[in-house]
Residue frames as a rotation matrix with the C-alpha (Angstrom) as fourth column:
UNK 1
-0.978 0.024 0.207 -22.58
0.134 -0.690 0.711 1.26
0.160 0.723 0.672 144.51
UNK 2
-0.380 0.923 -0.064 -26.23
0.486 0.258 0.835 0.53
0.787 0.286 -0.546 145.61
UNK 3
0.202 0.403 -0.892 -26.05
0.968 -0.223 0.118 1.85
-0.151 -0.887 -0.435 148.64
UNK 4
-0.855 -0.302 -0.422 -24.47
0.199 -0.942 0.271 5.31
-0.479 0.147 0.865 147.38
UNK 5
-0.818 0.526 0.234 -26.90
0.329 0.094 0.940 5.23
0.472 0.845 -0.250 144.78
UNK 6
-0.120 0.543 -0.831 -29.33
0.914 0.388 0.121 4.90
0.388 -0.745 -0.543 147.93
UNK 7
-0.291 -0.128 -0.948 -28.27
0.876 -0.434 -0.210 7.30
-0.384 -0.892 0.239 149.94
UNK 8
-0.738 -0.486 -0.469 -28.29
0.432 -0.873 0.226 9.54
-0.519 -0.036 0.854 147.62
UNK 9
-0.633 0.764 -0.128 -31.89
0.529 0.547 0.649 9.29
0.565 0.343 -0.750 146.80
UNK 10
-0.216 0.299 -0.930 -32.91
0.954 0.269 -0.135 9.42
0.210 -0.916 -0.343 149.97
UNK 11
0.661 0.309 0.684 -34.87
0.284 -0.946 0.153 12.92
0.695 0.094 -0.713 151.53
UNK 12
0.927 -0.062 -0.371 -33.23
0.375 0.222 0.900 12.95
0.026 -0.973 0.229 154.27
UNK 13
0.084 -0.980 -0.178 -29.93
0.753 -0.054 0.655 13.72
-0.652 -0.189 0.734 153.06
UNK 14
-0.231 -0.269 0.935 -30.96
0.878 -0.471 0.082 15.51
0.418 0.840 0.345 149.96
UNK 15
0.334 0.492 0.804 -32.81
0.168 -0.871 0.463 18.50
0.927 -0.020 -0.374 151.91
UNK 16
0.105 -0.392 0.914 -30.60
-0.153 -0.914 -0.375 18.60
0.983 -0.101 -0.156 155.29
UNK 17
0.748 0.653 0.117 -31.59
-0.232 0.093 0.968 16.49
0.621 -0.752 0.221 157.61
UNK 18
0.795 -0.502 -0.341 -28.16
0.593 0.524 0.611 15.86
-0.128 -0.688 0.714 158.77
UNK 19
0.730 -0.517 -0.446 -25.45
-0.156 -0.762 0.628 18.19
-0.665 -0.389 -0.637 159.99
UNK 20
-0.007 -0.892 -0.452 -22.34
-0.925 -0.165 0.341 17.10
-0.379 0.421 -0.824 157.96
UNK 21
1.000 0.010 0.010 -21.53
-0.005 0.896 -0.445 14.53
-0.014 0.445 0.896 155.44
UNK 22
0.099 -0.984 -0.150 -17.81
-0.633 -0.179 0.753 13.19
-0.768 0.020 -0.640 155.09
UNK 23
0.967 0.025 0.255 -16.94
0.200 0.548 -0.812 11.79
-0.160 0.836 0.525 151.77
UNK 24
-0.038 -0.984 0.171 -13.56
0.672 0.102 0.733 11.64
-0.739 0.143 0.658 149.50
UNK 25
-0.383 -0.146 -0.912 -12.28
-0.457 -0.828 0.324 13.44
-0.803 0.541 0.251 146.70
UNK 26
-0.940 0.341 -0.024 -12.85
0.182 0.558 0.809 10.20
0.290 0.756 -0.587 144.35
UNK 27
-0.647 0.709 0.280 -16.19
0.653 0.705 -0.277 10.51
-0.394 0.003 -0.919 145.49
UNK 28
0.324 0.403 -0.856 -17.12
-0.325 -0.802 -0.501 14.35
-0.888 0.440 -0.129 144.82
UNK 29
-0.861 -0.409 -0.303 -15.31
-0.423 0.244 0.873 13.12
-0.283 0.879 -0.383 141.34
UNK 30
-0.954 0.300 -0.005 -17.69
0.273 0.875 0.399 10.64
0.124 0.379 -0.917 140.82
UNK 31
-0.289 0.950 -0.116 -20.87
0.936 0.306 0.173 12.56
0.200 -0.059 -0.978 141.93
UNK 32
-0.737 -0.526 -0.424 -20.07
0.638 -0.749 -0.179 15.73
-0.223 -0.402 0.888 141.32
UNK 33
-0.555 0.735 0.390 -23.34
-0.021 -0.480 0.877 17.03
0.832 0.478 0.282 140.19
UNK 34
0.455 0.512 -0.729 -25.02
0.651 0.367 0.665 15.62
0.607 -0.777 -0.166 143.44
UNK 35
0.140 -0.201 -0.970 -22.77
0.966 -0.189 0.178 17.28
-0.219 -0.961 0.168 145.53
UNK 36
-0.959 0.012 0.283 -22.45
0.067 -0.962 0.267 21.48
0.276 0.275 0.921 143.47
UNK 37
-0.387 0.903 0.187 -26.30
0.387 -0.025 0.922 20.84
0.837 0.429 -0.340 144.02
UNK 38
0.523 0.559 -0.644 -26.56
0.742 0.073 0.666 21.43
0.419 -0.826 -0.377 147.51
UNK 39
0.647 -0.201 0.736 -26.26
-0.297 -0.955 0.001 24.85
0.703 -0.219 -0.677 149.36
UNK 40
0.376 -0.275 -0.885 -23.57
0.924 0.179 0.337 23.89
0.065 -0.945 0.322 152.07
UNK 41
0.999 0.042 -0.002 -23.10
0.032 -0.735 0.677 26.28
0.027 -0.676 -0.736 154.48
UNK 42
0.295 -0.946 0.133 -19.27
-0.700 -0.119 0.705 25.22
-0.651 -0.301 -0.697 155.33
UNK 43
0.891 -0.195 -0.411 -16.77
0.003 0.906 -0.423 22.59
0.454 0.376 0.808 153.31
UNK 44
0.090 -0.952 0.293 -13.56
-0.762 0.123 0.635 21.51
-0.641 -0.281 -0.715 155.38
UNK 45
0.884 -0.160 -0.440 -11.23
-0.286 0.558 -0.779 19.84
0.370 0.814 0.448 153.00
UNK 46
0.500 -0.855 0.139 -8.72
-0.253 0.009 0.967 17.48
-0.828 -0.519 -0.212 154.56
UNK 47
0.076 -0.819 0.568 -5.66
0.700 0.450 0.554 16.56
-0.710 0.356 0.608 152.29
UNK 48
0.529 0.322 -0.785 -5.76
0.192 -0.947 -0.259 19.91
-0.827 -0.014 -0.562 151.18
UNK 49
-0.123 -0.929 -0.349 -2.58
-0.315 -0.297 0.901 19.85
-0.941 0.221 -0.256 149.46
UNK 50
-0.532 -0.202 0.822 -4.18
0.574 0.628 0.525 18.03
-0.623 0.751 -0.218 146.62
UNK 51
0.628 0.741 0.235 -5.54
0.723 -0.444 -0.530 21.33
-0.288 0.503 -0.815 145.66
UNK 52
-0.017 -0.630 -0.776 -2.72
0.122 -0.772 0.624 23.11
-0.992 -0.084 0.090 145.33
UNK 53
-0.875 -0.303 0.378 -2.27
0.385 0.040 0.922 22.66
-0.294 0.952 0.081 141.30
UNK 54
-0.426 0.768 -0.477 -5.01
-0.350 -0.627 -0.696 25.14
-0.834 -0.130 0.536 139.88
UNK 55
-0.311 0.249 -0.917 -5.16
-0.920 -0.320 0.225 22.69
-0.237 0.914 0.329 137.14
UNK 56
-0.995 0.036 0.098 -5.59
0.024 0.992 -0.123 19.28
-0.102 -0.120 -0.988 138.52
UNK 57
-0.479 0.872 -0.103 -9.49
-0.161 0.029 0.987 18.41
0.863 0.489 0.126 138.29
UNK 58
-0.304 -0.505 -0.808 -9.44
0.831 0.274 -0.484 17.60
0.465 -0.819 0.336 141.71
UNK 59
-0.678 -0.155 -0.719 -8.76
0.535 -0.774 -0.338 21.11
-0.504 -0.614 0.607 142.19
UNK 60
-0.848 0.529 -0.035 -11.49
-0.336 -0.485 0.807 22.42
0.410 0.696 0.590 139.10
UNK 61
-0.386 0.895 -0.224 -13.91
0.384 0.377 0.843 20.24
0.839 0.240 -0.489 140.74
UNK 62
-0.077 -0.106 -0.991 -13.76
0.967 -0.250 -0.048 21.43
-0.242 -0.963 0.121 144.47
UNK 63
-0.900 -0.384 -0.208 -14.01
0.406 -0.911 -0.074 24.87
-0.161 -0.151 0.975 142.81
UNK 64
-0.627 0.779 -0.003 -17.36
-0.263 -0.208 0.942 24.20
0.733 0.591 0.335 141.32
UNK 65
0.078 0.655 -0.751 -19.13
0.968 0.129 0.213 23.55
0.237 -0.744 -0.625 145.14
UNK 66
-0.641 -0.413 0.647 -19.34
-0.066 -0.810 -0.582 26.78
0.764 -0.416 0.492 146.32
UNK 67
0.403 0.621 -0.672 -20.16
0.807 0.106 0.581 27.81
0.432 -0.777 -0.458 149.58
UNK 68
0.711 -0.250 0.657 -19.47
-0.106 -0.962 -0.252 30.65
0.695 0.109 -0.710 151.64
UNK 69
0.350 -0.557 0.753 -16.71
-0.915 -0.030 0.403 29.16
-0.202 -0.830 -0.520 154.37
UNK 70
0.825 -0.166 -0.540 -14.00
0.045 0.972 -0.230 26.49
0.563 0.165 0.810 153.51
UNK 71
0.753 -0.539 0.378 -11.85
-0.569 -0.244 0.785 25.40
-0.331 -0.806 -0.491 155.90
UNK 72
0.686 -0.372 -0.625 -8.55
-0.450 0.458 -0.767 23.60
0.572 0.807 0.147 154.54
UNK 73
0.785 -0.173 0.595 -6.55
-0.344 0.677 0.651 20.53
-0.515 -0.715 0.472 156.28
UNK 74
0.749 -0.311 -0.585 -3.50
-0.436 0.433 -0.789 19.85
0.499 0.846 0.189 155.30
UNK 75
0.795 -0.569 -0.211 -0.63
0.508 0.434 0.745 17.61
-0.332 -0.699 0.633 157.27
UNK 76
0.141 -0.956 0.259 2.13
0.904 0.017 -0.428 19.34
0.404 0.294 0.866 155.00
UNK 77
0.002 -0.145 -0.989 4.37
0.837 -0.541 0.081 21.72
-0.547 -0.829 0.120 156.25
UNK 78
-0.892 -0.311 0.328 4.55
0.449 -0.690 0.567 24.02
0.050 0.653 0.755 153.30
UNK 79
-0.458 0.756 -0.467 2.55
-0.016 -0.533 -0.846 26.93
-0.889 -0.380 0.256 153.67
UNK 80
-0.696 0.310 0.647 -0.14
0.637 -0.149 0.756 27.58
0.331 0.939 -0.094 150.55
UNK 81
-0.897 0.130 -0.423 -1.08
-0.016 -0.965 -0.262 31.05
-0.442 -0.228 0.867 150.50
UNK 82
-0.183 0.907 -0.380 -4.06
-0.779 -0.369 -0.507 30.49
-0.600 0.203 0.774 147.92
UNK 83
-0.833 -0.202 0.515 -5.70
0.154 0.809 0.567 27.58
-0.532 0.552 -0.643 146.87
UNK 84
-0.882 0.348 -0.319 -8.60
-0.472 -0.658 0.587 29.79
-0.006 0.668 0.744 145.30
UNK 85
-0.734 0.613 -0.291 -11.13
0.548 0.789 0.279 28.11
0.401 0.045 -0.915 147.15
């Protein structure tokens, strides 16, 4: 927790200095103010599918980052036409 805590602190990460960050869903949960704050350019979500329910939080929270290009990963085969991201 200290080192998240850290990182996220830290200029470096807060203003850009790196290209891409990879995190979980528990973690945008868990720091989800930290992470709507920041302009990203792209967001590729893998396990996509766990946005399908427009009511899971999950899927409410992942709606509140916005950017202007998300790219969506999902291993299942079922297509999902809109996950209103």
């Amino acid at each position: 927790m200290a080192e998240r805590d850290d990182l996220l602190t830290r200029y470096d990460v807060i203003y850009g200095t790196y290209d891409i960050t990879i995190t979980t869903f528990e973690t945008i949960a868990s720091e989800h103010d930290y992470f709507k704050s920041i302009k990203w350019l792209t967001l590729t979500v893998d396990e996509a599918h766990r946005l399908k329910s427009h009511t899971s939080r999950t899927h409410e929270l992942m709606m509140e980052i916005k950017c202007p290009f998300q790219l969506l990963l999902t291993g299942s085969h079922r297509c999902f036409v809109d996950y209103g991201c």
